[in-house]
C-alpha positions in Angstrom: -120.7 -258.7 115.7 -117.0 -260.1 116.7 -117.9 -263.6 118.8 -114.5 -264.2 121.1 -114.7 -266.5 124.1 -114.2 -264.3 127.6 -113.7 -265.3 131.2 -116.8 -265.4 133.4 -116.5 -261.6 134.7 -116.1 -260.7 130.6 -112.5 -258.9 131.1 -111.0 -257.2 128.3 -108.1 -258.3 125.6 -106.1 -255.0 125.1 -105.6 -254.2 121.9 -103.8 -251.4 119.6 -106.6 -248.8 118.1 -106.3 -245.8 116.4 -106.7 -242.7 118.3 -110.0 -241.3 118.1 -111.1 -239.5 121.2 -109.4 -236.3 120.5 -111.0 -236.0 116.8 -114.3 -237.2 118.2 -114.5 -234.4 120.8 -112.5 -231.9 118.9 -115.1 -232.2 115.8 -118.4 -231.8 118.4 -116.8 -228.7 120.3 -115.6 -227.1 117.0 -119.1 -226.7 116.3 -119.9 -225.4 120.0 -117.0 -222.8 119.3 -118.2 -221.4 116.2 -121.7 -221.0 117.4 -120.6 -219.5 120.7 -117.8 -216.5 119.0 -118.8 -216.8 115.5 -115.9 -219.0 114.2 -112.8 -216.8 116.1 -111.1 -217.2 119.6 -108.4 -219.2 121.0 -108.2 -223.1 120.3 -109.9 -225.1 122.6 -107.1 -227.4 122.6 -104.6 -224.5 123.3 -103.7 -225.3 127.1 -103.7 -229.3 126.5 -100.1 -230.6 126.6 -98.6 -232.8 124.3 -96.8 -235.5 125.1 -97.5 -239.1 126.4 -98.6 -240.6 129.6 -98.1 -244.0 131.0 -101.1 -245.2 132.7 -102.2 -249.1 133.9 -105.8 -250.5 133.4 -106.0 -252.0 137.1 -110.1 -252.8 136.6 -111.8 -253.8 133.8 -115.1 -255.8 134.2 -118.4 -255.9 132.7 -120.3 -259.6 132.9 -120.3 -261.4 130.0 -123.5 -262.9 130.6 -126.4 -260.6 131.1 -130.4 -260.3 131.2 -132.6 -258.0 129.9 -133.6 -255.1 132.2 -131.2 -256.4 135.1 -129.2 -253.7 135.6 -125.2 -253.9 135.9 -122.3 -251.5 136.1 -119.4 -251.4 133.8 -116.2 -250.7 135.6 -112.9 -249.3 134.7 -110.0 -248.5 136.8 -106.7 -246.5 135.8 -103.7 -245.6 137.4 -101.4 -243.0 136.4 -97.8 -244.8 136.1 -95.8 -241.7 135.2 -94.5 -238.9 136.6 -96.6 -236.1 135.5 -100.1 -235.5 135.9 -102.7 -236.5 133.6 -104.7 -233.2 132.4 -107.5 -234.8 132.1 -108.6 -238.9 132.0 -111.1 -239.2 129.2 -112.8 -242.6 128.3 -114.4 -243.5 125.0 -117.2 -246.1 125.0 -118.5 -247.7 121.8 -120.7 -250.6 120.3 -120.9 -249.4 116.3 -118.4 -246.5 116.0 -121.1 -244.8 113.9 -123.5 -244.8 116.7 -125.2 -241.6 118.2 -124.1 -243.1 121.8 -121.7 -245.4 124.1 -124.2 -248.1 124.4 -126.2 -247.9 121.1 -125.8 -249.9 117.7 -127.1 -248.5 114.0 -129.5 -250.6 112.1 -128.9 -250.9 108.7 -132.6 -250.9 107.3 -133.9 -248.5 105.0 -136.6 -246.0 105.5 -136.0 -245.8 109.4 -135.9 -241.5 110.1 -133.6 -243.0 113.2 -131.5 -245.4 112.6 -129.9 -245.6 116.8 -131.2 -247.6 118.9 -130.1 -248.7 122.5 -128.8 -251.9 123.6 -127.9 -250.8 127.0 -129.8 -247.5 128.6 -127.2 -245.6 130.8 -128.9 -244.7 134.4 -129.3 -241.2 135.0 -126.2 -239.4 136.8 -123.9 -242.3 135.4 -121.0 -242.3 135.2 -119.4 -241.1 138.4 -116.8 -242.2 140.5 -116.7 -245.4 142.9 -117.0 -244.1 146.1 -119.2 -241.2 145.5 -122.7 -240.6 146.0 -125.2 -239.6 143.6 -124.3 -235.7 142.5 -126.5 -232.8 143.1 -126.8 -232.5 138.7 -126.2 -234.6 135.7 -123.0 -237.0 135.6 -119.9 -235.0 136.3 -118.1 -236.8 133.5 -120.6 -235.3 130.4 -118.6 -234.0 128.0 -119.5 -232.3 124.5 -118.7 -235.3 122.5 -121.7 -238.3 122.8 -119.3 -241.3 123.6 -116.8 -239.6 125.9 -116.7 -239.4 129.7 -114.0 -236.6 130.8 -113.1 -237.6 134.4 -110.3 -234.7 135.4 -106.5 -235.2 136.1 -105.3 -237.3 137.6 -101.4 -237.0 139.5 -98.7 -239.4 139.7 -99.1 -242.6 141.7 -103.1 -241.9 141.7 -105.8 -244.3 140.4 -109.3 -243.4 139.3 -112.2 -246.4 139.1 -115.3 -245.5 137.0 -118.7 -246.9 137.2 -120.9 -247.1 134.3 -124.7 -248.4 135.4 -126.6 -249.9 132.9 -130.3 -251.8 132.0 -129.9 -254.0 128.8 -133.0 -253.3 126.7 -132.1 -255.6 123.6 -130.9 -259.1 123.6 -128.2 -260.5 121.3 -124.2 -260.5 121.5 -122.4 -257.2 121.1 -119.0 -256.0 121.7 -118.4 -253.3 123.9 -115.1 -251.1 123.0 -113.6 -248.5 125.7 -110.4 -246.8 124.9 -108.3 -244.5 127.3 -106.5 -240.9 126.4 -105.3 -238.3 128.8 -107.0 -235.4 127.3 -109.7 -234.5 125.2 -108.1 -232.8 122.3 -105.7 -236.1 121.0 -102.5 -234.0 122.1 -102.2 -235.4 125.9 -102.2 -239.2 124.7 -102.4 -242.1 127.6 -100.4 -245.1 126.9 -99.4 -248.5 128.0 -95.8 -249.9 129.0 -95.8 -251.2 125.4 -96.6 -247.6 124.0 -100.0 -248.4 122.2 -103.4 -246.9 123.6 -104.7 -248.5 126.2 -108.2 -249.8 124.8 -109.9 -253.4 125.1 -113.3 -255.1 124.6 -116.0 -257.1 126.1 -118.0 -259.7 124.3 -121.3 -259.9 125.7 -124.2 -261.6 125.6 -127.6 -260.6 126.7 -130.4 -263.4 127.0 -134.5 -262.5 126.5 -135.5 -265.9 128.6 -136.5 -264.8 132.0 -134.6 -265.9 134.9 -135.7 -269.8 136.6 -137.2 -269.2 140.1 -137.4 -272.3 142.5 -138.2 -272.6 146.1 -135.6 -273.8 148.3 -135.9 -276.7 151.5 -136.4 -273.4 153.6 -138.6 -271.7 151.2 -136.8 -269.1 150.2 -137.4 -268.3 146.1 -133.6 -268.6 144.6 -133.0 -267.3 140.9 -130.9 -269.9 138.8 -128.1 -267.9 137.1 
């Protein structure tokens, strides 16, 4: 695991990364198409438009220092800095790119029928949108693809923040990946002022001590952080 030093709230460094959502996604709903009509029909990725969009990451936090089973939320918040409207925001979320989930890492040991296994569980109905309440069904940002939350356009001048809440179940130091496109098929691309992908990291570690309790001069029990 990549060990880089992070400020206390574990903000990202942006980084150029291929682009990957759009062959993720496109490869999971390929299948989905040919089981549904048999391998025929219009392309999925027919009404997509191609081009580029400019977009800011406003919010990007996720603590650096965690416990297990405290839960946290993983925020990111984009605004749309062009002038046409995103078709639709898609986030990618990644430990080990090879892993069956957003939040899970593969273990390289032989013999195991499974190799995925979760270092952060995701809460059920996450992600979702600050400000909303808890939907009537699951998360309204599922997609087809494992590691990919769709979160719908987004117009000009508009910002969206997204909340990821998670329980660390493993302890260690991982590296938590999100990149950023403005569709699912890889032909609406989201980029930066510099024209790379927006994308970043954050470094976290996840401790197995328990949390210090003491009692206070008013006896109250305070947790030492």
């Amino acid at each position: 695991m990549l060990l880089r030093a992070l400020g206390e709230n574990g903000k990202t460094t942006r980084r150029r990364r291929c682009r990957r959502i759009g062959a993720k996604f496109a490869t999971g709903l390929g299948v989905l198409t040919l089981a549904a009509c048999g391998g025929g029909g219009e392309r999925q990725d027919a009404d997509e438009p191609e081009g580029e969009f400019p977009v800011d990451v406003v919010t990007a936090n996720f603590p650096n220092r965690q416990r297990l089973a405290e839960v946290t939320d993983l925020r990111l918040g984009v605004e749309n800095t062009g002038t046409e409207t995103i078709p639709d925001l898609a986030v990618t979320i990644f430990i080990d790119d090879g892993a069956d989930g957003p939040f899970s890492i593969q273990l390289e040991e032989p013999g195991l029928a499974n190799p995925n296994r979760p270092v952060w569980v995701l809460e059920d109905k996450y992600p979702r949108l600050a400000g909303e309440g808890r939907p009537l069904g699951s998360s309204p940002a599922d997609v087809a693809a494992a590691n990919t939350f769709a979160f719908g356009s987004l117009d000009p001048g508009d910002g969206r923040e997204m909340i990821w809440k998670v329980t660390p179940v493993r302890g260690g130091t991982y590296t938590v990946n999100y990149e950023i496109a403005a569709g699912l098929h890889g032909k609406a691309q989201a980029v930066t002022a510099d024209g790379s992908q927006p994308s970043g990291e954050f470094v976290v570690t996840i401790s197995t001590k328990p949390p210090q309790a003491r009692v206070n001069d008013e006896g109250k029990v305070e947790i030492e952080q």
